[in-house]
MDTraj code that builds the backbone (N, CA, C; nanometers):
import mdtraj as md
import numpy as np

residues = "UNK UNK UNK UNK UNK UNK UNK UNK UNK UNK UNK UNK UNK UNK UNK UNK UNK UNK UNK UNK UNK UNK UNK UNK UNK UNK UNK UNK UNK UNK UNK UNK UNK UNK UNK UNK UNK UNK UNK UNK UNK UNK UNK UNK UNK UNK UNK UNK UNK UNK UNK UNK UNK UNK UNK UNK UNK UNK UNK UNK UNK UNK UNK UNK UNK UNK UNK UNK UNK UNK UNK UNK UNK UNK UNK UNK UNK UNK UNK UNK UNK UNK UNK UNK UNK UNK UNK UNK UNK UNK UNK UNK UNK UNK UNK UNK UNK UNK UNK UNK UNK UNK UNK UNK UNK UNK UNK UNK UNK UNK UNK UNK UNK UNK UNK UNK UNK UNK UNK UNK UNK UNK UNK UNK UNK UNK UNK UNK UNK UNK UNK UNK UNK UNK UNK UNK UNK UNK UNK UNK UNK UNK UNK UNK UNK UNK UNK UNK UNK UNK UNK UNK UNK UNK UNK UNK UNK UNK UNK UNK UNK UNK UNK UNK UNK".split()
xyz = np.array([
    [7.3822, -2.7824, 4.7730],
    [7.4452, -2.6557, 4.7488],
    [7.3719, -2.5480, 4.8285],
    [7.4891, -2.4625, 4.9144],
    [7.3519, -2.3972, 4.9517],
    [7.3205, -2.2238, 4.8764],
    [7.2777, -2.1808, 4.9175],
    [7.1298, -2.0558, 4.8541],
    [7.2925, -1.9480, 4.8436],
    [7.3386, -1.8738, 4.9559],
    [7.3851, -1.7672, 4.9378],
    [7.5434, -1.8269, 4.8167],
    [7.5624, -1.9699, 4.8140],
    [7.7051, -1.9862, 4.6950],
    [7.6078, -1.9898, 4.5557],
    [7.5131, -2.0142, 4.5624],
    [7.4241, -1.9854, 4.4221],
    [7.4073, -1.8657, 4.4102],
    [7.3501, -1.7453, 4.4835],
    [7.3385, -1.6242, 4.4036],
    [7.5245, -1.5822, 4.4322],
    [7.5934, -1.6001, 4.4735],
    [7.6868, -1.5433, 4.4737],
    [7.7580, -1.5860, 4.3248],
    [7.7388, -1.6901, 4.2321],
    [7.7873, -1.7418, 4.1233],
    [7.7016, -1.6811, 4.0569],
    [7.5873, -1.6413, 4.0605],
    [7.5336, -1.6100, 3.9564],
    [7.5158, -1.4259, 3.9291],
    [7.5506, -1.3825, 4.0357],
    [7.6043, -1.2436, 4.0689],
    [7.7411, -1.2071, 3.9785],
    [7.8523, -1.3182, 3.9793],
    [7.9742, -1.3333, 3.9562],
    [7.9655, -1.3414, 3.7866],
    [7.8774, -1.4188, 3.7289],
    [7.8523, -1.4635, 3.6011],
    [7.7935, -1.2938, 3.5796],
    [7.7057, -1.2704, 3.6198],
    [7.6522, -1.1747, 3.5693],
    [7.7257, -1.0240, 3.5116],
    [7.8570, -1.0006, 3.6391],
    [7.9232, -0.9249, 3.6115],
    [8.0038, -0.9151, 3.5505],
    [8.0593, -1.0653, 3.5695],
    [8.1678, -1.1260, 3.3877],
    [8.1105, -1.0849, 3.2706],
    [7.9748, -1.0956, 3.2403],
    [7.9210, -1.0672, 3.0788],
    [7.9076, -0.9602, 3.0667],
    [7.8463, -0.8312, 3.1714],
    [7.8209, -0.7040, 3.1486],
    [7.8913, -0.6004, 3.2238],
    [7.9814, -0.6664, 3.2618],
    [8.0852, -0.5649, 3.3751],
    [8.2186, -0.5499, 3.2901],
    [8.3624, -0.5014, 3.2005],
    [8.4458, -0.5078, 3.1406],
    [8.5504, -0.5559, 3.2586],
    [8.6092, -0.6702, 3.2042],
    [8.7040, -0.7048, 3.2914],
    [8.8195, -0.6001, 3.4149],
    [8.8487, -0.4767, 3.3228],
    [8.9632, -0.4446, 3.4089],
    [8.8402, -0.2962, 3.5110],
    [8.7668, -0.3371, 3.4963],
    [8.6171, -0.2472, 3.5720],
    [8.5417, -0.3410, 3.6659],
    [8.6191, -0.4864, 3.7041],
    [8.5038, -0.5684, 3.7154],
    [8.5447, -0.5502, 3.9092],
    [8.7142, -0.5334, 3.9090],
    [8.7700, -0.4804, 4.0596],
    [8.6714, -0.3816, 4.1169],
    [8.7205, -0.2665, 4.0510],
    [8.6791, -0.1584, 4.0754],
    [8.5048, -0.1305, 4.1285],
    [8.3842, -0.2177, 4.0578],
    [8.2812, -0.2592, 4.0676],
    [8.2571, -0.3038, 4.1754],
    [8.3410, -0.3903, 4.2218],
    [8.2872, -0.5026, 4.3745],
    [8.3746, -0.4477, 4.4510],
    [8.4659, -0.3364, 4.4638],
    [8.4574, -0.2830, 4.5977],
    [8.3833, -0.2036, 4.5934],
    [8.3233, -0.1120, 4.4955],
    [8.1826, 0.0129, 4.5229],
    [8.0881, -0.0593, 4.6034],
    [8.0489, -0.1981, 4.5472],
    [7.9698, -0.2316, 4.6041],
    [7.9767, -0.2618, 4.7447],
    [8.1010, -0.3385, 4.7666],
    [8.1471, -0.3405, 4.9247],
    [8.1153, -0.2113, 5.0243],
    [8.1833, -0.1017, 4.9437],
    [8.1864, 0.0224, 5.0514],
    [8.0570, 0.0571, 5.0396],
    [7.9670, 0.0333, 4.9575],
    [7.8094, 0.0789, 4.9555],
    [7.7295, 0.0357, 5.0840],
    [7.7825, -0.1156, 5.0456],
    [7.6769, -0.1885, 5.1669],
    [7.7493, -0.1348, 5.3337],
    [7.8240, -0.1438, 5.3341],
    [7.9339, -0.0814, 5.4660],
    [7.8875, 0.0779, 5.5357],
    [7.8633, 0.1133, 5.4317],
    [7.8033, 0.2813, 5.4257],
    [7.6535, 0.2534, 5.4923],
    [7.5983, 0.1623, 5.4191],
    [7.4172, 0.1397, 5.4671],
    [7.4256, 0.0783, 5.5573],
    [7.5464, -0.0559, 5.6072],
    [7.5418, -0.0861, 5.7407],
    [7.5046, 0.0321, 5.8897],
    [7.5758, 0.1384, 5.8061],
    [7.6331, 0.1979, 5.9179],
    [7.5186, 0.3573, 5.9241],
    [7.4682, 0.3655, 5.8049],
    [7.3588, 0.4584, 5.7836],
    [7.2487, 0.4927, 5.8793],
    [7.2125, 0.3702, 5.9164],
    [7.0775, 0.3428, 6.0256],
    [7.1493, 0.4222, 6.1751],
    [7.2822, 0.3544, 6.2304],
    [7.3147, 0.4053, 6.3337],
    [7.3605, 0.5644, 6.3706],
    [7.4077, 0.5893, 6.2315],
    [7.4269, 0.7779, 6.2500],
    [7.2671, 0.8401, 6.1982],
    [7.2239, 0.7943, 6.1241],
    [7.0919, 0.8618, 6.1188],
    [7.0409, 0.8967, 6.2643],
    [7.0102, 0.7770, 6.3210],
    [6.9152, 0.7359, 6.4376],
    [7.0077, 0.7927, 6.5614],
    [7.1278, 0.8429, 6.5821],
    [7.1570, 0.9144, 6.6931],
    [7.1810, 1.0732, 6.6455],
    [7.2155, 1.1020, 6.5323],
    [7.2408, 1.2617, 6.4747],
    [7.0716, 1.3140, 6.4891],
    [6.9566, 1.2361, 6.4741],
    [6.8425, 1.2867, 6.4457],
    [6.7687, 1.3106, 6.6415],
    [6.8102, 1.1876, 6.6909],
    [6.7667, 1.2066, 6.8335],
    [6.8395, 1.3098, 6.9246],
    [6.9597, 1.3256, 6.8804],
    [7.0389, 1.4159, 6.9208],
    [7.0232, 1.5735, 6.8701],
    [6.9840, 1.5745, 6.7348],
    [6.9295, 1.6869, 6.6871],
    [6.7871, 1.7388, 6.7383],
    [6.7029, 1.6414, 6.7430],
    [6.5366, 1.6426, 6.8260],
    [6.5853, 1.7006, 6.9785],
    [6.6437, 1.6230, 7.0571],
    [6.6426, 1.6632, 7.2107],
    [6.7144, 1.8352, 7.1787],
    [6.7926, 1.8597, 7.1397],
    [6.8775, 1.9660, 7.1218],
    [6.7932, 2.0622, 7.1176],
    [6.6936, 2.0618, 6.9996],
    [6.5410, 2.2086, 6.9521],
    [6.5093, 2.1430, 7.0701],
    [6.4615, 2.0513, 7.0933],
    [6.3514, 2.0785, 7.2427],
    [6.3818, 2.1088, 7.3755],
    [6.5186, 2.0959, 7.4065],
    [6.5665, 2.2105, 7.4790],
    [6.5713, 2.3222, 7.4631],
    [6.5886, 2.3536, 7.3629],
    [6.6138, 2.5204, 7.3275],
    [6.4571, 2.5805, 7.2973],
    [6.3421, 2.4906, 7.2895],
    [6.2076, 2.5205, 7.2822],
    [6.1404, 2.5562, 7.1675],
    [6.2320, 2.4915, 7.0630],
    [6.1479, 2.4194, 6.9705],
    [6.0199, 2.3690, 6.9585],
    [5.9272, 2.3779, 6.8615],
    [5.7769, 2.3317, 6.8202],
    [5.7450, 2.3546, 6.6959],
    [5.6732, 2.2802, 6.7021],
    [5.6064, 2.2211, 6.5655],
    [5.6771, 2.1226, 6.4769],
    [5.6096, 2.0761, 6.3848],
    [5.6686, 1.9425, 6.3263],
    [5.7696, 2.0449, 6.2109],
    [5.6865, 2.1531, 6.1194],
    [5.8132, 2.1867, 6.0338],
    [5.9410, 2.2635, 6.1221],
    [5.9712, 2.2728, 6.2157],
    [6.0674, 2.3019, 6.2631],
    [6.2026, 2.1296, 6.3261],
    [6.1170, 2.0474, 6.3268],
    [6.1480, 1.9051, 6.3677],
    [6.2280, 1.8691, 6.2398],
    [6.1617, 1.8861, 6.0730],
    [6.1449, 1.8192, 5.9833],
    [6.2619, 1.9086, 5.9464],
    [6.2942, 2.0715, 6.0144],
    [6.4421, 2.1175, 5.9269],
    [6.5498, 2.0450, 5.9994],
    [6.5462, 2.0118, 6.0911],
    [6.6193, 1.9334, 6.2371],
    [6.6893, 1.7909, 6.1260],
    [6.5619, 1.7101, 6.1172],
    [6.5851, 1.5745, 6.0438],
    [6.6532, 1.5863, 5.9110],
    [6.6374, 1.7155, 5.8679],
    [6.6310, 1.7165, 5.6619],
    [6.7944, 1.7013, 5.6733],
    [6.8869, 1.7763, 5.7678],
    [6.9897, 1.7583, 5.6974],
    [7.1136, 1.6023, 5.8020],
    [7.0793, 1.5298, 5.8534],
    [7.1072, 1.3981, 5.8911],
    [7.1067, 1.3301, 5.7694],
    [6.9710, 1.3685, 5.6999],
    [6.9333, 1.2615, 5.5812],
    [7.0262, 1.2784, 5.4201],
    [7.0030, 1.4088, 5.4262],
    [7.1257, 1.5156, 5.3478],
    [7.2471, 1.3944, 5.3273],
    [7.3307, 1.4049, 5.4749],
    [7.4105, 1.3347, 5.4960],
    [7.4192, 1.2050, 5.4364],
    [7.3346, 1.1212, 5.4932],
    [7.3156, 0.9933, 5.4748],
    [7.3024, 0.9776, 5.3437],
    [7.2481, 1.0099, 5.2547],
    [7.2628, 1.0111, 5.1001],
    [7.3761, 1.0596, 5.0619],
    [7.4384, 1.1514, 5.1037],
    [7.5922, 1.1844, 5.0587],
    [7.6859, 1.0657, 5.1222],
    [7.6786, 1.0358, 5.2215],
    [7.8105, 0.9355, 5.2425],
    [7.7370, 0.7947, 5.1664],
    [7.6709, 0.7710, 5.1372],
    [7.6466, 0.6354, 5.0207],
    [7.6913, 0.6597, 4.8973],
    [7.6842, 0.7832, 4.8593],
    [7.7279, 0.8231, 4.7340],
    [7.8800, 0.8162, 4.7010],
    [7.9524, 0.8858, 4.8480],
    [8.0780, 0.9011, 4.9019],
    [8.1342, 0.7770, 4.8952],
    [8.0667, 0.6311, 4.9235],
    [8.1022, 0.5241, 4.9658],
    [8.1281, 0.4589, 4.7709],
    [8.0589, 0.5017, 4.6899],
    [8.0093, 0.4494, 4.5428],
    [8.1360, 0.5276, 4.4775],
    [8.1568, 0.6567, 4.5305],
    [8.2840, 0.7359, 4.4212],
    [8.4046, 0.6841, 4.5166],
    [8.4471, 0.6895, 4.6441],
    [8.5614, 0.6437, 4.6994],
    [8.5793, 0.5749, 4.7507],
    [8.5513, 0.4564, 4.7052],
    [8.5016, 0.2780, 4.8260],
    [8.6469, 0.2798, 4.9168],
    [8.7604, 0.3381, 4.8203],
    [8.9157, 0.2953, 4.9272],
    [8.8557, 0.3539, 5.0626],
    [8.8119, 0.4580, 5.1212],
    [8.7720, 0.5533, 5.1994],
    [8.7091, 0.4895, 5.3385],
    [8.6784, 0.3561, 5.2676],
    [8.5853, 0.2938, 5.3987],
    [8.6355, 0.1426, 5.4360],
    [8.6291, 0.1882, 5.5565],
    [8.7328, 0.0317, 5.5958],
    [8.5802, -0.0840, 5.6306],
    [8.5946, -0.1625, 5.6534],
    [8.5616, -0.3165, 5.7027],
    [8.5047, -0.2581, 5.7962],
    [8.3831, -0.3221, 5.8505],
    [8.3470, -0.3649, 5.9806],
    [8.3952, -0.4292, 6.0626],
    [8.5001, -0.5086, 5.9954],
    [8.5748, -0.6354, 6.0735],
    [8.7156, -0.5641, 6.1127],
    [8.7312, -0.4326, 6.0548],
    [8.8007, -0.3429, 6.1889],
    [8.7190, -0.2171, 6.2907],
    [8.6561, -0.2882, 6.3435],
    [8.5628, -0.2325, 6.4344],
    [8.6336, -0.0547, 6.4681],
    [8.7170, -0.0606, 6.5260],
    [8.7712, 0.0571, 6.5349],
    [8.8066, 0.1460, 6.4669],
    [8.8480, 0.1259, 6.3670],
    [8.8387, 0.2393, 6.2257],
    [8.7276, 0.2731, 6.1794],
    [8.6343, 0.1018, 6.1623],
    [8.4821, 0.2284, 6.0933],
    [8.4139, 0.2919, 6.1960],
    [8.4228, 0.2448, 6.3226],
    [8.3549, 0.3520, 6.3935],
    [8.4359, 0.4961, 6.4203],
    [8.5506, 0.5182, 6.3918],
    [8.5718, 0.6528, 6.3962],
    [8.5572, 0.7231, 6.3079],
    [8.6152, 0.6283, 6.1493],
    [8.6154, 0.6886, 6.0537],
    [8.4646, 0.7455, 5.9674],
    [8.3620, 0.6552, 5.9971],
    [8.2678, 0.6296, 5.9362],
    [8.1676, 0.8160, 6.0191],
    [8.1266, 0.8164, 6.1207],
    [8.1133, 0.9172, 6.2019],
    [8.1831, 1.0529, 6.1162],
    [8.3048, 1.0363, 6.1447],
    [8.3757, 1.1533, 6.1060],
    [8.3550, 1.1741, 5.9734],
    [8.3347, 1.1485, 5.8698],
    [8.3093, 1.1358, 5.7164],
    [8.1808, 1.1385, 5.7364],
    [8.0519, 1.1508, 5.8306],
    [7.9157, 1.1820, 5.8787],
    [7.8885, 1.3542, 5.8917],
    [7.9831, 1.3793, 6.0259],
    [8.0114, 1.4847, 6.0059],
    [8.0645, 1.5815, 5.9290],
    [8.1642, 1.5768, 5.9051],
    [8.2068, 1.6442, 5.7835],
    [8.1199, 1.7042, 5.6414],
    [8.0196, 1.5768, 5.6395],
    [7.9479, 1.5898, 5.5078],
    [7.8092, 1.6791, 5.5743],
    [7.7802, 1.6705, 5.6787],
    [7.6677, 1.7221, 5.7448],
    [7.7187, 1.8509, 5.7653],
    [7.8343, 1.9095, 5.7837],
    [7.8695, 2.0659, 5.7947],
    [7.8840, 2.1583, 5.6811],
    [7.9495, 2.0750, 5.5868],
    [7.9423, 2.0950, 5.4653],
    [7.8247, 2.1125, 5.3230],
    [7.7315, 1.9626, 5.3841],
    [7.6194, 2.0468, 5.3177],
    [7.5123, 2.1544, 5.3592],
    [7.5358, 2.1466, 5.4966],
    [7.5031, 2.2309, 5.6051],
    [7.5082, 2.3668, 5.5186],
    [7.6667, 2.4437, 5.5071],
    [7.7024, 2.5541, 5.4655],
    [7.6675, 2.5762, 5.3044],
    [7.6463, 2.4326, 5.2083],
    [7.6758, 2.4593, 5.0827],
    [7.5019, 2.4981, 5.0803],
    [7.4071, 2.4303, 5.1766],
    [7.2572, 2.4810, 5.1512],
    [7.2241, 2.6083, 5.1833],
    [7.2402, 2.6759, 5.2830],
    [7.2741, 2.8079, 5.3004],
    [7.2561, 2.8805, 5.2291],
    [7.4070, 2.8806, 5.1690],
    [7.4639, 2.9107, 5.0967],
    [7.3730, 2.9603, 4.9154],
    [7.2977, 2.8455, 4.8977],
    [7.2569, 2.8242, 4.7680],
    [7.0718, 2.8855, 4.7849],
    [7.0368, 2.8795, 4.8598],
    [6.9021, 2.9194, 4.9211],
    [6.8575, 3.0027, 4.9501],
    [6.7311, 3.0673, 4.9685],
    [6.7157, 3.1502, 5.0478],
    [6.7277, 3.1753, 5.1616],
    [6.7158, 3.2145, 5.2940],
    [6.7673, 3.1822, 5.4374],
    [6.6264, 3.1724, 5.4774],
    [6.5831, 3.0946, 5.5835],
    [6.4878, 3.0037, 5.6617],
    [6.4088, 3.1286, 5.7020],
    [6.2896, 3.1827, 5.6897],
    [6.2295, 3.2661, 5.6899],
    [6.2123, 3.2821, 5.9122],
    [6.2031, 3.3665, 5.9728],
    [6.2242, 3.3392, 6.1410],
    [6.0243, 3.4036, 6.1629],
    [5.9613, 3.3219, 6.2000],
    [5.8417, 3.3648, 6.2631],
    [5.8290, 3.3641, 6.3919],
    [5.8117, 3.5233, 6.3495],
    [5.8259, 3.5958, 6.5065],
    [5.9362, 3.5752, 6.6044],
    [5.9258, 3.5248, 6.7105],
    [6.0809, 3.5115, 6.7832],
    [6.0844, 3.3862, 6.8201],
    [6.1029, 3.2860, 6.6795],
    [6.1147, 3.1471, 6.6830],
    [6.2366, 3.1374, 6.6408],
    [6.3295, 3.0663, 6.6818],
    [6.4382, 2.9919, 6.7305],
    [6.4552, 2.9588, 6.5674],
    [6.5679, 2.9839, 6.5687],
    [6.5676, 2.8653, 6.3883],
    [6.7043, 2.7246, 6.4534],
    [6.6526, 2.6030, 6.4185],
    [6.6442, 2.4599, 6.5222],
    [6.7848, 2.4095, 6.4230],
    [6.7802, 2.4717, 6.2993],
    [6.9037, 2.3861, 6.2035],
    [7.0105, 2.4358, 6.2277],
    [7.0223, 2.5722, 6.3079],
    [7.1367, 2.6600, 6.3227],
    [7.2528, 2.5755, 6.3689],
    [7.2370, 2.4427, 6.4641],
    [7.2871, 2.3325, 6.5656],
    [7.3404, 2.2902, 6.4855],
    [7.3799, 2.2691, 6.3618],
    [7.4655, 2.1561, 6.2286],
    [7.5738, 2.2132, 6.1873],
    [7.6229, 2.3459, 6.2714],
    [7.7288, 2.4307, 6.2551],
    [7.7793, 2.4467, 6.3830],
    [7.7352, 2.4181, 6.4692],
    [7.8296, 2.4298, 6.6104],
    [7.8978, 2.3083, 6.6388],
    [7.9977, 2.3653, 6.6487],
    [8.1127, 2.2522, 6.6950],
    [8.0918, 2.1772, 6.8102],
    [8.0473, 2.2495, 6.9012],
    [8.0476, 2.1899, 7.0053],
    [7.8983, 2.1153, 7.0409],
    [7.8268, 2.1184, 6.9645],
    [7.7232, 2.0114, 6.9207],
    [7.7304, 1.9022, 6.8459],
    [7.8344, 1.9355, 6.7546],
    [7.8781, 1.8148, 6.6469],
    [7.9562, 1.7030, 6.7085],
    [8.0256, 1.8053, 6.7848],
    [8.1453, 1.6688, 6.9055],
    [8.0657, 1.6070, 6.9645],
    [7.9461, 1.6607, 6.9997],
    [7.8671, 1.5805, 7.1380],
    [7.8053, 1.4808, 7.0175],
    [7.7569, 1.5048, 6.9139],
    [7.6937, 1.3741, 6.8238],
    [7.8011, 1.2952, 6.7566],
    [7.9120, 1.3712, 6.7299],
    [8.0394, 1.2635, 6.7112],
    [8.0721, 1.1075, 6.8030],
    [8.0469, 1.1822, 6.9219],
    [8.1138, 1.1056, 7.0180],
    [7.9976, 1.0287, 7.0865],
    [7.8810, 1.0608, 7.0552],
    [7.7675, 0.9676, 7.0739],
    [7.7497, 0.8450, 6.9725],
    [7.8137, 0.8583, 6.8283],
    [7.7650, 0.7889, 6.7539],
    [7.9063, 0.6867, 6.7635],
    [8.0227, 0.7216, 6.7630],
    [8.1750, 0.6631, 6.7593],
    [8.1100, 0.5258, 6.8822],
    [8.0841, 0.5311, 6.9981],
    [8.0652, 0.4010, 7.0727],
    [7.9655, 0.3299, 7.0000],
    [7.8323, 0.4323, 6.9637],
    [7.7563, 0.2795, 6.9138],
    [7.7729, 0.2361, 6.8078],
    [7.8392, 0.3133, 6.6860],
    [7.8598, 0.2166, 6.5933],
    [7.9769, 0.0973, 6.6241],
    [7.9965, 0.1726, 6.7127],
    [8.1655, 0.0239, 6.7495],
    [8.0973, -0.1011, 6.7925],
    [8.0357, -0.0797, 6.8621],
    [7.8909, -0.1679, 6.9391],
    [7.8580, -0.2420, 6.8385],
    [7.7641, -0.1917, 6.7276],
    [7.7029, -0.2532, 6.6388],
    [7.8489, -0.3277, 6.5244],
    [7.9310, -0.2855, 6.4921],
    [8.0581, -0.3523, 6.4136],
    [8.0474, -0.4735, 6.4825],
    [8.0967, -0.4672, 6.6350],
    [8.1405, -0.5498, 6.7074],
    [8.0487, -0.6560, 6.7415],
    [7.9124, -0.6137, 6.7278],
    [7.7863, -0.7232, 6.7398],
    [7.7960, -0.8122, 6.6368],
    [7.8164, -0.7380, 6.4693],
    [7.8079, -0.8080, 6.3768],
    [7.9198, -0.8840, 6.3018],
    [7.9862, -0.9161, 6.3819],
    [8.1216, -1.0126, 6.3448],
    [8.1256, -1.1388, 6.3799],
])
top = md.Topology()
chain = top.add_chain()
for i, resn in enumerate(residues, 1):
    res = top.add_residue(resn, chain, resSeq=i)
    for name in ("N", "CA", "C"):
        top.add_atom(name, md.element.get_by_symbol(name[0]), res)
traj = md.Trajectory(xyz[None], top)
């Protein structure tokens, strides 16, 4: 017998006794769109953050807490679309349609990154400016920065779908 049809039965048993039958659907696609979401987590992190880094250091950016407001809201993100993936699993397609999650998956990246973008703002105090330093997070509201990380991340996650099939 092999290893992954054993925990998969005993995964199955498990959710039969403590999962309520007409909850037990609903359960194993959260989980589906969860893992789909974290598939895909690593690849928008890792280009929204390099793309956010080169961006302040063109514009002449320094220091690490100016780096670390750069990174904070990628990550923002990335915890919201897992969450996103747990309340609306319909929302997220398969890997094994390469072309939908890489557009869709991105775009539901963005979206949540502009949004909490504005809702932190919003709720906060505003980023204190020392002296005539650049504030580096301002970039998570321009459109025409967001397209350029849109459209950086749309090929490689297609890449990576398409690797893992």
């Amino acid at each position: 017998m092999r290893r992954g049809s054993l925990l998969r039965r005993l995964n199955r048993f498990l959710l039969k006794r403590f999962v309520p039958r007409f909850a037990l659907r609903r359960v194993l696609l959260m989980a589906q769109a969860g893992g789909y979401a974290l598939q895909a987590s690593g690849v928008l992190f890792i280009s929204a953050a390099l793309a956010g880094s080169a961006n302040a250091w063109l514009h002449g950016s320094e220091g690490t807490l100016l780096y670390f407001r750069v990174l904070l809201e990628p990550a923002r993100s990335i915890a919201a679309l897992v969450i996103t993936a747990w309340v609306f699993p319909e929302a997220f397609p398969s890997p094994r349609r390469a072309l939908m999650f890489s557009v869709i998956l991105p775009t539901l990246f963005v979206a949540l990154l502009v949004g909490l973008k504005i809702v932190a703002e919003g709720a906060g105090p505003p980023l204190v400016r020392f002296g005539e330093a650049q504030r580096a997070d301002v970039m998570w509201r321009d459109p025409r920065f967001l397209a350029v990380v849109w459209a950086l991340q749309v090929p490689l996650l297609y890449s990576t779908a398409r690797l893992r099939r």
